[in-house]
C-alpha positions in Angstrom: 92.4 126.7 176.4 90.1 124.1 175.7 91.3 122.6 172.5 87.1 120.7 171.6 86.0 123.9 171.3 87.5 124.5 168.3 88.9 122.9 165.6 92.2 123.2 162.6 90.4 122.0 159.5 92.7 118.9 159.2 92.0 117.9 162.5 88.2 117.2 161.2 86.5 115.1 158.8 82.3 114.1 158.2 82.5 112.1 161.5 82.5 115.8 163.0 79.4 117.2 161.3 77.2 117.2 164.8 80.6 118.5 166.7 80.9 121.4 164.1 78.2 121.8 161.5 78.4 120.3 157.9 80.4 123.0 156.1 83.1 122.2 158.5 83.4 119.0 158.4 83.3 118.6 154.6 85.9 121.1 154.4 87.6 118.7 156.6 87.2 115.8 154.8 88.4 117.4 151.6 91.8 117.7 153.4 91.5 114.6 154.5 91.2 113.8 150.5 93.9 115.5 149.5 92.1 118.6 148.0 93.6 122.6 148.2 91.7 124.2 150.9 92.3 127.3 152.4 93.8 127.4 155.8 91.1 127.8 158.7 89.6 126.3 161.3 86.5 125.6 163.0 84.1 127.2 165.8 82.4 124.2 167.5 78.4 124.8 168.1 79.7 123.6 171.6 81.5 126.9 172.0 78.0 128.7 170.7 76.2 126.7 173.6 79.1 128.0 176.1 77.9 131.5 174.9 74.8 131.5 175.8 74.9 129.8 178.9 77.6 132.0 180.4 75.7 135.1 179.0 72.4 134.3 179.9 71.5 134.8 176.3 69.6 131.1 176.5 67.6 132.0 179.6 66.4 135.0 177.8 65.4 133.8 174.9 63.8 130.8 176.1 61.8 132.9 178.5 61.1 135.2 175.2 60.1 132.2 173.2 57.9 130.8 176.0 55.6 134.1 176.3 54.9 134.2 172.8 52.3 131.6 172.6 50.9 130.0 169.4 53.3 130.7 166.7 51.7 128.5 163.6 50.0 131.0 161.4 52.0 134.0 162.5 52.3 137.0 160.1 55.5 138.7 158.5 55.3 141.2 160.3 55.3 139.3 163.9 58.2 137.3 162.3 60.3 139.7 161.6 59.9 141.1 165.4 60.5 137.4 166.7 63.9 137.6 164.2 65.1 141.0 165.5 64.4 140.1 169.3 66.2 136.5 169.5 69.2 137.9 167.1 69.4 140.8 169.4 69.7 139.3 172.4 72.5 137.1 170.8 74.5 139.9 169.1 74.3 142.8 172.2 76.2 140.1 175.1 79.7 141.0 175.7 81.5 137.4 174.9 82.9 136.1 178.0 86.7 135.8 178.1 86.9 132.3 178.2 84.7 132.4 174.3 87.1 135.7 173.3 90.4 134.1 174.3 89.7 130.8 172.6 88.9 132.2 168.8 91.2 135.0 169.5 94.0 132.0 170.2 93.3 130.3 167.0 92.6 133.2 164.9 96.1 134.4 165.9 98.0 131.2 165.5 96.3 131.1 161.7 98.1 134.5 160.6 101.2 132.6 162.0 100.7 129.8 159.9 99.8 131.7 156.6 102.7 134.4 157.7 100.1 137.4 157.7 99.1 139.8 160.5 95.8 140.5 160.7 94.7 138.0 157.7 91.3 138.3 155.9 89.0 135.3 156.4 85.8 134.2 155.4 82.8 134.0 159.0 80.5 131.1 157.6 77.6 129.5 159.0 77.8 125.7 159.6 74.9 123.9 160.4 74.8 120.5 161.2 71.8 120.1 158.4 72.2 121.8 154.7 69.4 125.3 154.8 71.0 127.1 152.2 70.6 130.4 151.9 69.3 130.8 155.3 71.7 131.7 157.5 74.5 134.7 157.4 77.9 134.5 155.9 80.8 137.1 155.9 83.9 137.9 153.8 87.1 140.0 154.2 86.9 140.2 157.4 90.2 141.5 159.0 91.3 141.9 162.8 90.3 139.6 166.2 87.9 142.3 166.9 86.2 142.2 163.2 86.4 138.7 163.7 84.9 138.3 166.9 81.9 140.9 166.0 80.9 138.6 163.1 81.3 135.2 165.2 78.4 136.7 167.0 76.4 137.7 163.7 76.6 134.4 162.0 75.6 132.4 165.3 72.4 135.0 165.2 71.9 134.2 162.1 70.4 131.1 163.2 67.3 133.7 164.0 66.9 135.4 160.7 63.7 135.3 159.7 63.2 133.0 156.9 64.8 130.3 159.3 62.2 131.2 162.2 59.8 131.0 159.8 60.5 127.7 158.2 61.5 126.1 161.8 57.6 127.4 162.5 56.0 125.8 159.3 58.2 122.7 159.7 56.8 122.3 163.8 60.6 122.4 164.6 60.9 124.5 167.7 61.8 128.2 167.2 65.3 127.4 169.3 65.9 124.6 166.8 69.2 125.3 165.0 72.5 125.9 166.8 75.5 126.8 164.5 79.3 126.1 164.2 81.0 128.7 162.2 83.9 127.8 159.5 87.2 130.3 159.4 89.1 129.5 156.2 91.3 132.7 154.9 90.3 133.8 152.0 91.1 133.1 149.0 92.6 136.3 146.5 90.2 135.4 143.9 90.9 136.0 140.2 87.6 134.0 138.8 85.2 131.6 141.3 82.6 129.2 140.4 80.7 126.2 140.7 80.3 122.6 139.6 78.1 120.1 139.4 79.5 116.5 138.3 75.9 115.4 137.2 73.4 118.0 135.1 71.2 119.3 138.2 68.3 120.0 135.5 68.4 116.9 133.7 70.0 114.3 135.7 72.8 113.4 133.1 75.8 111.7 135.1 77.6 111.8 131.8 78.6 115.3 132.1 80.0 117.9 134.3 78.3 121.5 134.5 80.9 124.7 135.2 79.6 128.4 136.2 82.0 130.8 137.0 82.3 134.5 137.1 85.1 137.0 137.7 85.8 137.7 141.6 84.4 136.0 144.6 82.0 133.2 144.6 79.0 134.8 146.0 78.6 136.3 142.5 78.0 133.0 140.9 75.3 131.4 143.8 73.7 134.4 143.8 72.3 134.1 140.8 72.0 137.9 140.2 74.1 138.6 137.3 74.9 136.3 134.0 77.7 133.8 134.6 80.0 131.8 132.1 78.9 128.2 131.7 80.6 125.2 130.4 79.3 121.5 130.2 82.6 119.2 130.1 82.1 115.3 129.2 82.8 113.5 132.2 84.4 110.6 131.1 86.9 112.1 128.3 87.4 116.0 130.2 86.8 116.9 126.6 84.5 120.6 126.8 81.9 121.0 124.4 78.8 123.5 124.7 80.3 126.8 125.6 78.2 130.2 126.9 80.1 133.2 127.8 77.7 135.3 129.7 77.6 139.2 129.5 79.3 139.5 133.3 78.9 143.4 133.6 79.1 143.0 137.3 80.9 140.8 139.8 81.6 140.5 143.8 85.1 142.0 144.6 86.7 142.8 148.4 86.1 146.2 149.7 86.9 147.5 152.8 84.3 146.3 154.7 83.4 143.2 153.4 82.6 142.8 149.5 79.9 143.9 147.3 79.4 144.2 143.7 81.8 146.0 141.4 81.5 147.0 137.4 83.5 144.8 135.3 86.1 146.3 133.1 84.4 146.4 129.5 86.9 144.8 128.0 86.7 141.5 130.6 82.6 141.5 130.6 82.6 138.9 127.4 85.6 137.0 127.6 85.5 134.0 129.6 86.5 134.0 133.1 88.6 130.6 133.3 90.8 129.5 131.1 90.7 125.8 128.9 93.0 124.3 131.5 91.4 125.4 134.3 87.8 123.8 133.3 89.5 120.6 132.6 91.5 120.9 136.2 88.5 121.9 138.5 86.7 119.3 136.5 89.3 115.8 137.0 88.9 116.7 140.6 85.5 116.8 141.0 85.2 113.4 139.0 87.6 112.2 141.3 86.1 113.4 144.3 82.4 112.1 143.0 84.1 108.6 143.0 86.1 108.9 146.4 82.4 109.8 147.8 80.6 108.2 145.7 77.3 110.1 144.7 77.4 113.3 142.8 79.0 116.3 144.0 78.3 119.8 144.2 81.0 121.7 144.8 82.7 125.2 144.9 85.8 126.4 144.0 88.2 129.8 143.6 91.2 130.4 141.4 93.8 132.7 143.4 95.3 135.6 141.3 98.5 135.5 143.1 99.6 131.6 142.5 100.5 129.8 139.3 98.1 127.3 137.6 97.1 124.8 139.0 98.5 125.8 142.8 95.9 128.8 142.1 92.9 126.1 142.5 91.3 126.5 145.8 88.2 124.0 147.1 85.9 126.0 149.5 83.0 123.5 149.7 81.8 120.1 148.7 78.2 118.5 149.1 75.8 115.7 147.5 74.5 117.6 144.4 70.5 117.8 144.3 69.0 116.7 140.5 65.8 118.3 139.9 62.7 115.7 138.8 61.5 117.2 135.8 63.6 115.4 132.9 65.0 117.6 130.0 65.7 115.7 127.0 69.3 117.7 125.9 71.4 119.1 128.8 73.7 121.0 126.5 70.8 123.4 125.3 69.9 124.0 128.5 72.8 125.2 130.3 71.7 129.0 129.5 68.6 128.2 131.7 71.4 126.5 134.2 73.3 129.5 134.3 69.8 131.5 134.7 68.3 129.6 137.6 71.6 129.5 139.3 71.3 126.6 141.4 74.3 126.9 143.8 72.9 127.7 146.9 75.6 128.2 149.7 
């Protein structure tokens, strides 16, 4: 087994981001920092290049590319056909034994580690350049075979075709983006969320924005249901404004995956996270905004099964983006925050 082709998340760090894609490597580095991170490990891009090659999926597509001709000013429609060729090609190989016996190896020695057969994990995308919301991500995944399937989905996600398009409009070549994929387990999760250690709407370094909903994460970045929002002052962890959002729905496991799920009536407007929790999640990211020094936008998951604050997982940390326009009082505007939902994965 060749041991550079994939990677245990403490074995990693941002040095890596070009060996394993960005997500990976911060998750890396927050071990390295002494954050909670779920156990995992990494799927170099080297090992997608391996794929490929010994499948003749690069050949293929290559030669596919090559006959389209002129692709600036291509329509949907003729996107979407380019998308669903080149992620075909990738998903329908057979992975070659050396590829299988790799991830199976790690994925195997993981449910050692954690002391579960057959573990769920999360099957991210890792590029080695942030596109969120681009490429494909899976959760509660379960089994080598499960696993392996999705490997194979999230490295086609690379074709999808908002990210053909935009490699197009950008003059990138259509081939551009190769991705590593993260493996973390995944996290039993009571409440997930967000936060920002500077207001992304106004630019105010002074506080710390919170959003957080009951269940999984995805149900907070995908900005499709109301949220809870707290803004916390950063340099005295004291909370002040406060909007409990109507969370009617949230993102929950389910048997194949996860999806949306009705909240309980009586849990819809009380707030997901507890006092202690906000002040917790928010000490750390101060303290990893200083370690890194810019401001951080980071995402987090409080596990169900594990007391406070051993129930405080970190799943991903990255320079926060401010928008330009300027808002005169952060606190009035964290409802239009909580709104715009500007996670992003």
């Amino acid at each position: 087994m060749e041991k550079n082709l994939c990677f245990w998340f403490e074995e990693i760090g941002q040095k890596y981001n070009d060996i394993v894609g960005k997500k990976c490597a911060n998750l890396g580095e927050m071990i390295q920092m002494g954050l909670p991170v779920p156990p995992g490990f990494a799927i170099s891009i080297d090992m997608y290049r391996r794929y490929v090659r010994e499948t003749g999926a690069h050949k293929e597509m290559q030669d596919y590319v090559k006959d389209l001709g002129e692709l600036k000013g291509k329509g949907i429609s003729d996107l979407k056909e380019i998308s669903k060729t080149l992620q075909g090609i990738i998903e329908n190989k057979e992975m070659p034994p050396d590829v299988k016996r790799t991830i199976t190896t790690y994925y195997s020695e993981l449910n050692e580690r954690v002391g579960i057969p057959d573990m769920t994990v999360s099957v991210r995308s890792a590029g080695t350049e942030s596109r969120p919301g681009m490429f494909e991500t899976y959760l509660n995944v379960r089994g080598i075979e499960d696993v392996l399937e999705k490997v194979k989905k999230v490295w086609a996600s690379a074709y999808t075709t908002r990210a053909v398009a935009f490699r197009i409009n950008k003059g990138l070549p259509v081939l551009g983006d190769e991705l590593g994929v993260a493996i973390p387990k995944m996290v039993n999760a009571r409440a997930s969320g967000i936060t920002f250690t500077v207001d992304p709407v106004t630019g105010d370094a002074s506080k710390i924005i919170l959003e957080a909903n009951w269940g999984l994460g995805e149900g907070v970045v995908s900005g499709a249901e109301s949220v809870d929002g707290f803004v916390v002052d950063k340099e005295s962890l004291e909370i002040g404004t406060r909007h409990v959002g109507k969370k009617s729905k949230c993102v929950v496991y389910t048997e194949n995956g996860a999806d949306w799920a009705d909240v309980p009536e009586n849990m819809q407007s009380m707030p997901c996270i507890s006092d202690e929790e906000i002040i917790e999640i928010s000490k750390v990211a101060k303290s990893v905004e200083k370690t890194l020094d810019c401001p951080q936008d980071m995402e987090w998951a409080v596990d169900k099964d594990l007391p406070f604050p051993e129930s405080i997982f970190w799943l991903q940390a990255r320079p926060a983006k401010v928008a330009v326009k300027k808002i005169d009082s952060p606190a009035s505007h964290i409802a239009d925050l909580i709104a715009k939902n500007l996670g992003g994965s």
